[in-house]
N, C-alpha and C positions, 0 to 999 in steps of 0.2 A: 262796540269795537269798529264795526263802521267809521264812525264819525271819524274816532282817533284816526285813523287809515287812511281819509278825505284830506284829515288836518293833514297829517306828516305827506302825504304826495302834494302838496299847497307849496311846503317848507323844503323839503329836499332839491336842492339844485337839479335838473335834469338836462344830460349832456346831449344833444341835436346832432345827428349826422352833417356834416359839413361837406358836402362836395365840391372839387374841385383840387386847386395847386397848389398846396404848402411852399412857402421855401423857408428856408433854416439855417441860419447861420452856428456852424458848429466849431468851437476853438476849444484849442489848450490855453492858449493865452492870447492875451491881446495881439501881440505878432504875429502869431500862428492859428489861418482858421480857415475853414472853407465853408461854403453856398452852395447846399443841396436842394436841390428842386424834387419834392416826391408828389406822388398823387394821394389822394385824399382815400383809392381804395386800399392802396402801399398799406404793408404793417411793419409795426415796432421791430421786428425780422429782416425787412426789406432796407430800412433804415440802417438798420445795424452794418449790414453787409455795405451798403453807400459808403457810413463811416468810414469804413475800415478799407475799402477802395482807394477811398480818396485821401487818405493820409498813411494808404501803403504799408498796412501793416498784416500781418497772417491772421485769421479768423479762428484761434486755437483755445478759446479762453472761454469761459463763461462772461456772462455780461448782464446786465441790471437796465433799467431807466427809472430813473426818480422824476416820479412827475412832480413832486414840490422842490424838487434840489435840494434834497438833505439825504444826504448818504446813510445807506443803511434806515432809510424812514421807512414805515411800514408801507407807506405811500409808493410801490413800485412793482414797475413789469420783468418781469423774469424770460430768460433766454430760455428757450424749448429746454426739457429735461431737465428744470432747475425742480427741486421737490417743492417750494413757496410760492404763492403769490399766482396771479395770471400769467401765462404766455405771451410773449410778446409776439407768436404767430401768429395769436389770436384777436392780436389790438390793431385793430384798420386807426390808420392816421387820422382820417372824419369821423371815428365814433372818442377820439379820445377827448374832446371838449376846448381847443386848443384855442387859442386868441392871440391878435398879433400881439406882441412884448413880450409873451410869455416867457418863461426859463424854464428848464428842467435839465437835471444831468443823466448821462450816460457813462457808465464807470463799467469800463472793459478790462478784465484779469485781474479776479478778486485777490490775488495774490500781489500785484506789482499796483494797482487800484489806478490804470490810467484814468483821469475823470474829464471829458469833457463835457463844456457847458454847450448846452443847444436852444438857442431864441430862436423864436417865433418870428421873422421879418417880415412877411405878408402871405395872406390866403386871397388864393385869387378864385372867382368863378370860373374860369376855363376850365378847360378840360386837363388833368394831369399828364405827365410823361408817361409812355408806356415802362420806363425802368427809371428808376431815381436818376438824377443827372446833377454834377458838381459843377454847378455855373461859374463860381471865381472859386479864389484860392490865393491867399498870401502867407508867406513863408514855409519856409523849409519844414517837411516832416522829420519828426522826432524820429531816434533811433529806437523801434521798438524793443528791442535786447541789446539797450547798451552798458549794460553789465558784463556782456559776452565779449561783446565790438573789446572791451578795453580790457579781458583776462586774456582773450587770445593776443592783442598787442603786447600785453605785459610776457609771454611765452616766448615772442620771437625776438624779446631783448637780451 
């Protein structure tokens, strides 16, 4: 059993802490994205909260990340208190394995499933920000409850 044991740690991909500055470009769509800079100690947590900063929407939802971008893939970090899967408290951005081009989605309110896509655009050696920070930003953020925005307009016709 040995041997076998020797073989498969040989064969199993093994993921290297990465120190240092992620940044990440995170969109709805090609119109609409922003340029998070986090640090390499930052977690999938920290991340999440940036997201939702920076395109201004409330923190009220359960939320996912798909480290392969497939929705619902087994392949994914779960928001504290979700009963599946890892913690995304528990996922430091330098142990996730990350490479620049990479993609992965994050899909915020399993219920309305916003999904944004989030690339990999460079990992730098530096030292990270002490708090995530939104470097750019093009286009207008989405209305997070615009289901709401257009019941109460339809009310005061």
């Amino acid at each position: 059993f040995q041997q076998i044991f020797k073989d498969l740690q040989r064969t199993v991909p093994r993921k290297e802490y990465v120190r240092g500055t992620f940044v990440l470009r995170v969109s709805i769509d090609r119109n609409c994205w922003r340029t998070i800079a986090i640090s390499s100690e930052h977690t999938l947590e920290d991340l999440h909260e940036a997201i939702q900063d920076a395109f201004e929407f409330d923190k009220d939802h359960p939320y996912a990340f798909f480290m392969d971008g497939i929705p619902w893939s087994p392949d994914r970090i779960m928001a504290p208190g979700c009963d599946e899967g890892p913690s995304a408290d528990h996922a430091s951005i330098g142990d996730l394995g990350l490479v620049t081009g990479q993609q992965f989605l994050y899909l915020f309110d399993f219920h309305d499933e916003w999904r944004f896509k989030v690339e990999v655009v460079k990992i730098g050696s530096e030292t990270g920000p002490p708090q995530p920070l939104m470097t750019e930003k093009k286009g207008k953020s989405p209305e997070q409850y615009w289901s709401y925005v257009e019941d109460d307009y339809d009310e005061e016709s």
